[in-house]
SEROBA-786919 format. One line per 5 residues: number of its first residue (from 1); for each residue x negated, y, z negated of C-alpha. Coordinates in Angstrom, 3 decimals, m for minus. Each point is the difference from the previous one (the first is absolute). Layout:
<nukols>
NUM) X Y Z ~ ...
</nukols>
This chain:
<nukols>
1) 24.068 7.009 7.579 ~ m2.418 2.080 m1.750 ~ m1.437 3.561 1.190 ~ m3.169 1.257 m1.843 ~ 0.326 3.594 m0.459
6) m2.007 2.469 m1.876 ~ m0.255 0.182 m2.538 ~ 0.802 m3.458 m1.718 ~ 3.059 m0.881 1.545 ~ 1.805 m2.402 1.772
11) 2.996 0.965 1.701 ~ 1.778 m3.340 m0.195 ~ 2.864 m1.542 2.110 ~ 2.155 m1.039 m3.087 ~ m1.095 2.869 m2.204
16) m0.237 3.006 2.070 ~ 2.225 1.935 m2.569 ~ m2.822 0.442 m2.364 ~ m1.608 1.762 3.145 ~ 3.133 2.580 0.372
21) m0.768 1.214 m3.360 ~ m3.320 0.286 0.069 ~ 0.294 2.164 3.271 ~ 3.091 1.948 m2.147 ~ m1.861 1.073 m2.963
26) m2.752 1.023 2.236 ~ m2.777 m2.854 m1.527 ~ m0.314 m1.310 3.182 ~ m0.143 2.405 3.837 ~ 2.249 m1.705 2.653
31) m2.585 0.566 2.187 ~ m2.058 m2.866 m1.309 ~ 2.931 m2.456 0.278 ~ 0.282 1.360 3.146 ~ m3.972 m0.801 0.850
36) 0.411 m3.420 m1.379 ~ 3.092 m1.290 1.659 ~ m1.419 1.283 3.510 ~ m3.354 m1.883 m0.952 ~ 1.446 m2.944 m0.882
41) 2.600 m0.149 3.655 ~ m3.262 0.936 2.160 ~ m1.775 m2.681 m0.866 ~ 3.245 m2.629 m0.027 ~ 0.377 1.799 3.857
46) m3.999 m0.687 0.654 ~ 0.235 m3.248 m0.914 ~ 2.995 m0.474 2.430 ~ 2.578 m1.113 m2.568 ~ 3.090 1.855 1.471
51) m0.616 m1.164 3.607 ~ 1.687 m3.075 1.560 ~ m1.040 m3.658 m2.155 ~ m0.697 m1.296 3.512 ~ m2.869 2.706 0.178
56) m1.269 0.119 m3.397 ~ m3.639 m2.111 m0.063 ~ 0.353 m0.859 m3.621 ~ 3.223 m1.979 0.597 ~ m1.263 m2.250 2.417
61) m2.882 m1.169 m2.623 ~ 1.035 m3.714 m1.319 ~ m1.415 m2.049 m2.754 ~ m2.314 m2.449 1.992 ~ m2.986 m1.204 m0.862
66) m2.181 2.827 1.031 ~ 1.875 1.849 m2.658 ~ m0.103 m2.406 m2.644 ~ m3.717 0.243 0.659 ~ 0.313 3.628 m0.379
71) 1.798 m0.506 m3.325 ~ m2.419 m2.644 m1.630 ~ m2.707 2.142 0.756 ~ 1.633 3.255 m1.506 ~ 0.470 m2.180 m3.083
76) m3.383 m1.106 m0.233 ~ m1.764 3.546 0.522 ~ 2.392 1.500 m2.961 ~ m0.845 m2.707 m3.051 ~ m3.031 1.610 m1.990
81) m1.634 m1.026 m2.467 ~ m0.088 1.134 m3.209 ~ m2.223 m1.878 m2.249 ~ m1.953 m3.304 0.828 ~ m2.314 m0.599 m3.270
86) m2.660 m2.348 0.182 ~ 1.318 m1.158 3.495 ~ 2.980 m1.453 m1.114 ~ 1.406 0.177 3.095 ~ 0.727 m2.001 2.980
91) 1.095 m3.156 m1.397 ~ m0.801 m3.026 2.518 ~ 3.560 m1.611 1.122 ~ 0.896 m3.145 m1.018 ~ m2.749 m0.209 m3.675
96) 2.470 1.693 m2.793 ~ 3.541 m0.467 m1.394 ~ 1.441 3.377 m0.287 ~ 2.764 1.273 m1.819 ~ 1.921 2.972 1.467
101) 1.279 2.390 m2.857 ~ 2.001 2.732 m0.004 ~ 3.348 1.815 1.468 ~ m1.133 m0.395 3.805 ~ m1.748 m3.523 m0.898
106) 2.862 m2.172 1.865 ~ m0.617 2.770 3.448 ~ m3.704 m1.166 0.449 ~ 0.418 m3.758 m1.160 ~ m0.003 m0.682 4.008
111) m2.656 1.967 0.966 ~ m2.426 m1.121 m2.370 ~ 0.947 m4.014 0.385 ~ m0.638 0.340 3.983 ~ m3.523 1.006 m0.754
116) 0.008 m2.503 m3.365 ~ 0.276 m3.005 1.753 ~ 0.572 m3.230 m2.176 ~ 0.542 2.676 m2.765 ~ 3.609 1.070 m0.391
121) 0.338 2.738 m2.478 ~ 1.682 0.268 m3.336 ~ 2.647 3.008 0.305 ~ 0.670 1.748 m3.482 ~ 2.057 3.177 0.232
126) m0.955 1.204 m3.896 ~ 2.629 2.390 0.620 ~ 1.576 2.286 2.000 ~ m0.870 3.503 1.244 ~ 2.123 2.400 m1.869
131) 1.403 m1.987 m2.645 ~ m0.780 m0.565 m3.620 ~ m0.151 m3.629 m0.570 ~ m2.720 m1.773 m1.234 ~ 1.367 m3.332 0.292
136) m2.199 m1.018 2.385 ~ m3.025 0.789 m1.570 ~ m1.332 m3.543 m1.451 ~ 0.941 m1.773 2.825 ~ m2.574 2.842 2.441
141) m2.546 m1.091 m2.882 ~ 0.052 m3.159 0.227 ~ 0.182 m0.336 3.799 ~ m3.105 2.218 m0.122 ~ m1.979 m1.700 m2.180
146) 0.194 m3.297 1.882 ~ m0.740 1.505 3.287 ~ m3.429 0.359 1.798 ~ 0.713 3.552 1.001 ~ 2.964 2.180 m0.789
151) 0.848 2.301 2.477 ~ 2.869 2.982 m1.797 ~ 1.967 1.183 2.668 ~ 1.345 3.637 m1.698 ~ 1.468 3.256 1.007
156) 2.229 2.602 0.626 ~ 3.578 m0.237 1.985 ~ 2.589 1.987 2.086 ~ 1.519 m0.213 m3.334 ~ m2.006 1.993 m1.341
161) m1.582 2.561 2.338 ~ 2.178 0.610 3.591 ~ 1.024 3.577 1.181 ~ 2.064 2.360 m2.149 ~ m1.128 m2.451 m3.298
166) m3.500 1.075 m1.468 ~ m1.629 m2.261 m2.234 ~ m0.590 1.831 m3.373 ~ m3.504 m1.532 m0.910 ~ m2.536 m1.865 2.087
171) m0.428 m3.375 m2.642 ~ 1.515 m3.302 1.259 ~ 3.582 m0.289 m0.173 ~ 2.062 m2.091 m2.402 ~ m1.982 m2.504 m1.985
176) m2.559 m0.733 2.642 ~ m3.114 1.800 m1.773 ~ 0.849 m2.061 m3.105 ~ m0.382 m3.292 1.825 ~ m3.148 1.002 1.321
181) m1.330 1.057 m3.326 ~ 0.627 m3.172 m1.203 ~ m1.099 m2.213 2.774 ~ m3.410 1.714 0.491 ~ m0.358 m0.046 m4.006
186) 0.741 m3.940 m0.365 ~ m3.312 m1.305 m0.117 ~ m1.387 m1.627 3.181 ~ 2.556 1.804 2.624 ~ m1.698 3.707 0.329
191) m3.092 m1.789 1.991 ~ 2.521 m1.977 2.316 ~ 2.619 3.110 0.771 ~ 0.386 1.618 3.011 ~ 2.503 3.069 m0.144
196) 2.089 0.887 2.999 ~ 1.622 2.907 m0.034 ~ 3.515 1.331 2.229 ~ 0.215 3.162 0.111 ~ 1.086 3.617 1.578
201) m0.875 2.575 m1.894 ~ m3.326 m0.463 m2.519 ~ 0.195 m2.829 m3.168 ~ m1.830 1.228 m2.785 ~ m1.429 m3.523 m1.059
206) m2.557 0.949 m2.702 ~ m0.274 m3.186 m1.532 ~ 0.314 m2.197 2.618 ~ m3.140 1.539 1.230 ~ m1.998 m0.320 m3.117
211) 0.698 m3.796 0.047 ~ 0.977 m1.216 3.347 ~ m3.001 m1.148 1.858 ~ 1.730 0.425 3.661 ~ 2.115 2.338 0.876
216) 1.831 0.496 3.426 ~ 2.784 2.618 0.683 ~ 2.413 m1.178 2.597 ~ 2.571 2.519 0.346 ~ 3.560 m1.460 1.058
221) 0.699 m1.760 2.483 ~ 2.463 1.596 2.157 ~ 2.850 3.047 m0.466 ~ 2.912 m2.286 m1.141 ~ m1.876 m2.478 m1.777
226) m1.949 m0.271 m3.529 ~ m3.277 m1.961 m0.687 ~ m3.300 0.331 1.310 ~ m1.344 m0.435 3.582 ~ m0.379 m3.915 m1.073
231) m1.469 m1.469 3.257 ~ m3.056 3.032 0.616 ~ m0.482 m0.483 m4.463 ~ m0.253 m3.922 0.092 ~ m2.421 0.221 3.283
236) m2.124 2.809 m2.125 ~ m0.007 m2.602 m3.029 ~ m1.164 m3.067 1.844 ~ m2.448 2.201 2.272 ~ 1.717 m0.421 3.439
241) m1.529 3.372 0.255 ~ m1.716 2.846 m2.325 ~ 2.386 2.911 m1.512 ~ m0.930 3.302 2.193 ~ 2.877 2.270 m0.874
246) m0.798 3.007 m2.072 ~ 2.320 1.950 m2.717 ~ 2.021 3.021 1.645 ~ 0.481 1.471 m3.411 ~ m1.461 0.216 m3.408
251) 0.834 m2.641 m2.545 ~ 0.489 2.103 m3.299 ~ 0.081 m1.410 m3.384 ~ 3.254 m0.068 m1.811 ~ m0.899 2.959 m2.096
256) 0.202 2.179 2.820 ~ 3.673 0.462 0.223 ~ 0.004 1.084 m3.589 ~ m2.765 2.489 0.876 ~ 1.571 1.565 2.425
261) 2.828 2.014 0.860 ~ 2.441 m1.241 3.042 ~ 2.091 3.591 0.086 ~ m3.788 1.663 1.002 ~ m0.716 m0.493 3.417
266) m3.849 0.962 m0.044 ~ m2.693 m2.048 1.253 ~ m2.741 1.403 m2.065 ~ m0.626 0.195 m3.553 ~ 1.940 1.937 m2.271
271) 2.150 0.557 m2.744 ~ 2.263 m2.742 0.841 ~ m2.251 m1.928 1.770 ~ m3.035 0.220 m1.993 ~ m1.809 m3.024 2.338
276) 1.126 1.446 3.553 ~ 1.633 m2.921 2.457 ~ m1.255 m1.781 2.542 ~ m3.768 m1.282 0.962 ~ m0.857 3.886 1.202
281) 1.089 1.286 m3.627 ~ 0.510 m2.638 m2.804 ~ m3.083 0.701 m2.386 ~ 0.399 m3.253 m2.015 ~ m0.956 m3.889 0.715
286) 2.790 m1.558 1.777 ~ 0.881 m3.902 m0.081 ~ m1.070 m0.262 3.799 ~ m0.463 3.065 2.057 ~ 0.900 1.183 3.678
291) m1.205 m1.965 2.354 ~ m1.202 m2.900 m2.228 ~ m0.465 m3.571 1.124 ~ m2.271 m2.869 m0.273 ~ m0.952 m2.712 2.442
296) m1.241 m3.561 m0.305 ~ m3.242 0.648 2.126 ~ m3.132 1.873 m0.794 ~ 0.860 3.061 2.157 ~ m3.340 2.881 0.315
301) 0.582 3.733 1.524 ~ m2.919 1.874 1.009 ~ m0.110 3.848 1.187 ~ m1.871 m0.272 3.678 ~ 0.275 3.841 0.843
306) 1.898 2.934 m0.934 ~ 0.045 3.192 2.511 ~ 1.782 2.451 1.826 ~ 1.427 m0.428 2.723 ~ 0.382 1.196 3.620
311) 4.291 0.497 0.176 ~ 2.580 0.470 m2.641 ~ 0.058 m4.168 m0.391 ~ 3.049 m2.107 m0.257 ~ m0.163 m1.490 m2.887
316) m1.094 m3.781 m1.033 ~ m1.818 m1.814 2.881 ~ m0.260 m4.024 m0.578 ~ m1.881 m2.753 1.130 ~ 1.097 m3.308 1.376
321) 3.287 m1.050 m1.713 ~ 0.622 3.290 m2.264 ~ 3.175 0.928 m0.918 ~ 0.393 3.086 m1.608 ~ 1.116 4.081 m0.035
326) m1.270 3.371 m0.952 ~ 1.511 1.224 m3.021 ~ 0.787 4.171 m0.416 ~ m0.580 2.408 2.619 ~ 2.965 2.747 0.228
331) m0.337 1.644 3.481 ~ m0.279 3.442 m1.341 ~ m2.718 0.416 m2.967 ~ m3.072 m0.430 2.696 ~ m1.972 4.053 0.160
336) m3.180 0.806 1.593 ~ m1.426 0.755 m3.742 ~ 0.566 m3.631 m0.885 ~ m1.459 m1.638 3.374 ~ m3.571 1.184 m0.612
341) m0.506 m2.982 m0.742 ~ 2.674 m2.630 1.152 ~ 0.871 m2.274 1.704 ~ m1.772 m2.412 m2.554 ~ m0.744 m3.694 1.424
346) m1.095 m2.432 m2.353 ~ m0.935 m3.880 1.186 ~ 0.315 m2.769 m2.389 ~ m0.962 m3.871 0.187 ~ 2.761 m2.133 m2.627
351) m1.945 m3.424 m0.079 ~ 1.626 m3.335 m0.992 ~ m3.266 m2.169 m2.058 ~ 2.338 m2.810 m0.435 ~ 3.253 m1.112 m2.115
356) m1.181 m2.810 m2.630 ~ 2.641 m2.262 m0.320 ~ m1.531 m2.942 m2.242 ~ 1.595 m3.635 1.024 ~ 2.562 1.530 2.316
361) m0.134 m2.307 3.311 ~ 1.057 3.175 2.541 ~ m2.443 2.600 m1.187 ~ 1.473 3.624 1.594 ~ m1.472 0.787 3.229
366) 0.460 4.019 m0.920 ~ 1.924 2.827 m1.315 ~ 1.729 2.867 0.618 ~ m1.840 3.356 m1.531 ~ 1.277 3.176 m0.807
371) m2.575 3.202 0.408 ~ 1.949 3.378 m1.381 ~ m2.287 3.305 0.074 ~ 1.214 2.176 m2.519 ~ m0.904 3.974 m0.359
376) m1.168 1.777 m3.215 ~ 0.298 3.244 m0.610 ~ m3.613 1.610 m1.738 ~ 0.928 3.721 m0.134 ~ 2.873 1.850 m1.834
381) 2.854 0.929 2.277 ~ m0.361 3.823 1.179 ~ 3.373 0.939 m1.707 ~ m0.354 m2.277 m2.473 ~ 2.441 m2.477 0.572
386) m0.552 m3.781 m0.847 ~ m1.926 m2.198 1.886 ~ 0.810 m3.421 0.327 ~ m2.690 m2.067 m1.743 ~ m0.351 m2.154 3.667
391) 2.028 m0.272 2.789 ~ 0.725 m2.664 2.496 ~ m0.943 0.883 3.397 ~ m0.433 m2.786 2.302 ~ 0.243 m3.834 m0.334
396) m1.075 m3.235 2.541 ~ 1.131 m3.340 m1.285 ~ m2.806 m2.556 2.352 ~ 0.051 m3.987 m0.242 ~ m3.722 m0.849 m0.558
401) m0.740 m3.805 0.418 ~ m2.630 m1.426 m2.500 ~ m3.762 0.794 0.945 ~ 1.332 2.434 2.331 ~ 0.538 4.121 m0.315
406) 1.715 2.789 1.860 ~ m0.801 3.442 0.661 ~ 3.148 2.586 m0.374 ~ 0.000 3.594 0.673 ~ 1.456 2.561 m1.674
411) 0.696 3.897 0.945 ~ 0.995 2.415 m2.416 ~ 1.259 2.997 1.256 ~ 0.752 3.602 m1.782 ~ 4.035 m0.987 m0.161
416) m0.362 m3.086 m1.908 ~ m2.112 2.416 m2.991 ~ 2.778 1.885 m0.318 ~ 1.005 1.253 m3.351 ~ 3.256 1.893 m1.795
421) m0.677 3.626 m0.652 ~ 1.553 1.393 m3.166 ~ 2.743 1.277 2.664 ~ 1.013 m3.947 1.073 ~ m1.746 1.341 3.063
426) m2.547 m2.488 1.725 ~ m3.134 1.036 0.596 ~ m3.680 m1.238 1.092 ~ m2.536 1.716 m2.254 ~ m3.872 m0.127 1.142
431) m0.550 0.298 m3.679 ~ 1.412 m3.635 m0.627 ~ m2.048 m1.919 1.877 ~ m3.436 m0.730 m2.173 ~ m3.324 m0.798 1.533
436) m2.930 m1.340 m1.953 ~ m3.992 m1.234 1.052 ~ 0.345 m3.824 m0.006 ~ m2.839 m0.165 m2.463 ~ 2.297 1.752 m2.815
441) 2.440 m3.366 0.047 ~ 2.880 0.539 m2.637 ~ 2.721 m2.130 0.232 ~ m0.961 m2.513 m2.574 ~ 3.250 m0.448 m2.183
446) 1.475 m3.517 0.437 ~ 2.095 m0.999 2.885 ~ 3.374 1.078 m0.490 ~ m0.206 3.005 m1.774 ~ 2.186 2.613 0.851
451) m2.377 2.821 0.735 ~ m3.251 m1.838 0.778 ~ m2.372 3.232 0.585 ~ 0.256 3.139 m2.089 ~ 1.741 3.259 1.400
456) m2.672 3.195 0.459 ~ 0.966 3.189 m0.206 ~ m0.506 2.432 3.057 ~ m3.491 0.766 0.462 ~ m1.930 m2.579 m2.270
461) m2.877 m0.613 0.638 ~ m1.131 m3.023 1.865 ~ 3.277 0.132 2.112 ~ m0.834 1.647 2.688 ~ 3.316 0.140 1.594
466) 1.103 3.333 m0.889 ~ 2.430 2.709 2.341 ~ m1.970 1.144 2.638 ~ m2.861 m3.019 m0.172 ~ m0.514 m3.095 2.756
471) m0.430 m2.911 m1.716 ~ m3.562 m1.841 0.987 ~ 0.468 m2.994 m1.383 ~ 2.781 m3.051 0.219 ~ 2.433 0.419 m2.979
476) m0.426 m1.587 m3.163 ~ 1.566 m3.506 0.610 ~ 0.785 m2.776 m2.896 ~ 0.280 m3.626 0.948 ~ 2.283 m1.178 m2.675
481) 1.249 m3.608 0.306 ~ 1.899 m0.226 3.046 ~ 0.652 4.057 0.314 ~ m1.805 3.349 1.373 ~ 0.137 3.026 m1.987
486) m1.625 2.973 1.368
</nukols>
C-alpha cells in the first residue's frame, strides 16, 4: 500500500520507517501523513471495501463474456500508433511470411498466426531483455531477411521498471537497441519492419524511429506478466481495426535524462532543467509528444462555432458513440473577473474521408477519433510566474464510420484555465485568456509544435482582450491536425 503525501512521498506499508524520520527531523509535518492516510481510508470506505463481501458490488462481478468484451475493447482503444510511413501498415492476413524478432517474439507468435492463416510465423528471440548476449544475433538476421515482413516485438519488463526500482535511463534495456540497429541497417529489412514496443514508463527509441517504417506501442499486457498486449497489436497489424489510442505522456529522446536533473523537482525551465518537462513546459522537439497518435483512415476536424455560453457548462458534450472526459477544472479557481467571458462552447465536426487499404479484402468500415482542445496562454502571467506553453483542457474520443462525420461539443469553463500563481496558489486570470479578430489568423507553425501561437504581452495591440474589456469576437481558434488550440 502506497499513500501519496505532499510533498513527494509515499508513506509505504513495508517502508514506513523512512517516514518516522522524515516526520523526526522535521522535513516532513505529520499533519500531511495524517491528510494522506485519511484520504486514502475514505475513499477504500466509499468504495465499500470494509463492509461485508456479500454486500460489496465489485465482488459479485465475474469474468463472462460481457467482460471479456469489456477487456478486448480496452485493449484495442489503448494501442496507438506511432509511425505508419508510406502506409506500411495493415498487412492483409494470410499474403506474407513473417518472422517475429525479439525478447517478447515467442508471446505474440499466437496472436499473429490466428490472423496469418496458412502462414505460421518464424519465432527468433535475438536475445533476451536484460542480458548481454549477442549470440543470437545472426540467427534474428537471417530469419529476417527471408521473411516477407518482420514484425520486432521489444521492450521494457517488471525487471526493469516495478515500484521501489527506477529505471536509470529511458534507452532499451540489455542488448535490444543493438539488434534493432542491426536489423533495420541489413539491407532490405528497414522497409519490411514493424516495431512493437512493451512498455510502462516512456522508451527513448531514437533510432528505431529514424528507420522503422511502423511503429506501434503496446504497453504490457497485464500486472504480473511481461510482453506486449499481443492479441489488440496483431489485430492493429493485420487491420482488424485502425489504432485510436493516443500517448498519455511525452516520448523524450534519450538525451533528455542527461539534460536534466532528477534531484530538481521543477516543471519549468531552469537551471537544472534547462528544457522544462512535460508537453505544457518542454521547449525542445520531442520523439512523439502528448497526446500523439496516428490512424489508418483519412480523419478531417473542422471548427463549426465557438461562443459563450448560457451556464457554467459541464465539460465535453459528444455525439452518437463518443467516449470521452473533460480534462482540468479544480472547483475553486472560477472568479467573477474571469467569467466575463466564459463559459466558452466550441462545436467541432471530426470527419472520416475513408481508410485506403490497397488489396486488403475487408476494407475498415471506420475508426475511432480522438478530438483534444488544448488552451494557450497569449499574455504574461500578472505575477510573473510561468505559463504553460498549452494546456489540456477537454478531450472526446468519437467512432466516425467512413463517409460519415460527427458533431461534438465542447464547454470550457473558467476552472479548467486555471493557472499556478508564483504562490502554488491556483488562480483564473482574465488576463490569460487571448482574443483576436478572425481575420488576423496566426497559428501557422506546423502541427505539433509545442506553442503553436505566440504569447502577447498585456495590452498589445490587436488583442483586444485586456482587464476590464468584453471580448466581441470568438477567440482566436487553430485547427491543427486532429486538435483545438485557442
Amino acid at each position: 500500500m502506497c499513500f501519496r503525501v505532499f510533498p513527494c512521498v509515499c508513506v509505504l506499508g513495508g517502508g514506513g520507517g523512512y517516514i518516522a524520520g522524515f516526520v523526526g527531523n522535521g522535513t516532513l509535518d505529520v499533519k500531511h501523513v495524517d491528510a494522506a492516510i485519511r484520504d486514502t481510508f475514505r475513499t477504500r470506505i466509499e468504495a465499500g471495501l470494509f463492509d461485508p463481501v456479500a454486500s460489496q458490488p465489485y465482488a459479485a462481478i465475474d469474468a463472462d463474456d460481457a467482460a471479456h468484451a469489456d477487456s478486448d475493447e480496452a485493449k484495442r482503444d489503448a494501442i496507438v500508433l506511432l509511425q505508419n510511413s508510406g502506409g506500411a501498415l495493415p498487412l492483409e492476413p494470410g499474403v506474407h511470411t513473417v518472422a517475429i524478432i525479439g525478447p517478447y517474439a515467442a508471446s505474440m507468435q499466437a496472436d499473429v498466426d490466428a490472423l496469418n492463416t496458412n502462414k505460421a510465423s518464424v519465432v527468433v528471440a535475438g536475445c533476451d531483455v536484460t542480458g548481454p548476449s549477442l549470440a543470437g544475433f545472426p540467427a534474428a538476421v537471417a530469419a529476417a531477411k527471408a521473411a516477407d515482413v518482420v514484425v520486432l516485438a521489444l521492450g521494457s519488463s517488471p525487471d526493469v521498471e516495478h515500484e521501489y526500482h527506477d529505471r536509470t535511463n529511458t534507452t532499451l534495456p540489455g542488448v535490444q537497441a543493438d539488434l534493432a540497429d542491426l536489423l533495420l541497417a541489413t539491407p532490405g529489412v528497414a522497409d519490411k519492419a514493424v516495431v512493437v514496443l512493451s512498455n510502462r514508463g516512456a522508451l527513448a527509441v531514437d533510432g528505431i524511429k529514424a528507420r522503422a517504417r511502423a511503429i506501434l506501442l503496446a504497453w504490457e499486457n497485464g500486472p504480473s506478466s511481461a510482453g506486449p498486449i499481443g492479441d489488440a497489436a496483431a489485430g492493429a497489424i493485420f487491420g482488424a481495426f485502425s489504432p485510436g489510442g493516443r500517448l498519455p505522456y511525452t516520448m523524450y529522446p534519450a538525451k533528455y535524462i542527461e539534460e536534466t536533473s532528477f534531484f530538481e523537482m521543477s516543471m519549468t525551465a531552469g537551471p537544472n532543467v534547462p528544457y522544462g518537462r512535460s508537453y505544457k513546459y518542454y521547449t525542445r522537439e520531442p520523439l512523439w509528444p502528448f497526446g500523439f497518435g496516428l490512424s489508418y483512415c483519412t480523419m478531417g476536424l473542422r471548427l463549426e462555432g465557438a461562443g459563450a455560453g448560457a451556464g457554467a457548462g459541464a465539460g465535453a458534450g459528444a455525439g452518437t458513440g463518443t467516449r470521452g472526459a473533460k480534462a482540468g477544472g479544480n472547483g475553486n479557481a472560477a472568479t467573477a473577473a474571469a467569467q466575463g467571458s466564459l463559459p466558452l462552447v466550441l462545436t467541432a465536426v471530426v470527419s472520416n474521408t475513408g481508410c485506403p487499404q490497397p488489396g486488403k479484402a475487408t476494407p475498415l468500415d471506420g475508426a475511432d477519433e480522438v478530438i483534444q482542445v488544448y488552451f494557450v496562454p497569449r499574455f504574461a502571467s500578472p505575477d510573473g510566474s510561468p505559463l504553460p506553453l498549452k494546456q489540456l483542457v477537454a478531450f472526446e474520443r468519437v467512432h466516425v464510420a467512413v463517409g460519415s462525420s460527427a458533431r461534438i461539443s465542447f464547454t470550457v469553463t473558467a476552472d479548467q484555465l486555471a493557472t499556478v500563481d508564483a504562490h502554488g496558489r491556483l488562480v483564473a486570470a482574465p488576463r490569460l485568456l487571448g482574443w483576436s479578430d478572425q481575420r488576423h489568423g496566426g497559428c501557422a507553425r506546423s502541427r505539433w509544435q509545442p506553442n503553436p501561437c505566440p504569447r502577447s504581452p498585456p495590452g498589445a495591440r490587436g488583442w483586444p482582450g485586456r482587464r476590464g474589456s468584453k471580448p466581441t469576437n470568438p477567440p482566436n481558434i487553430a485547427v491543427l491536425g486532429r486538435a483545438l488550440l485557442f
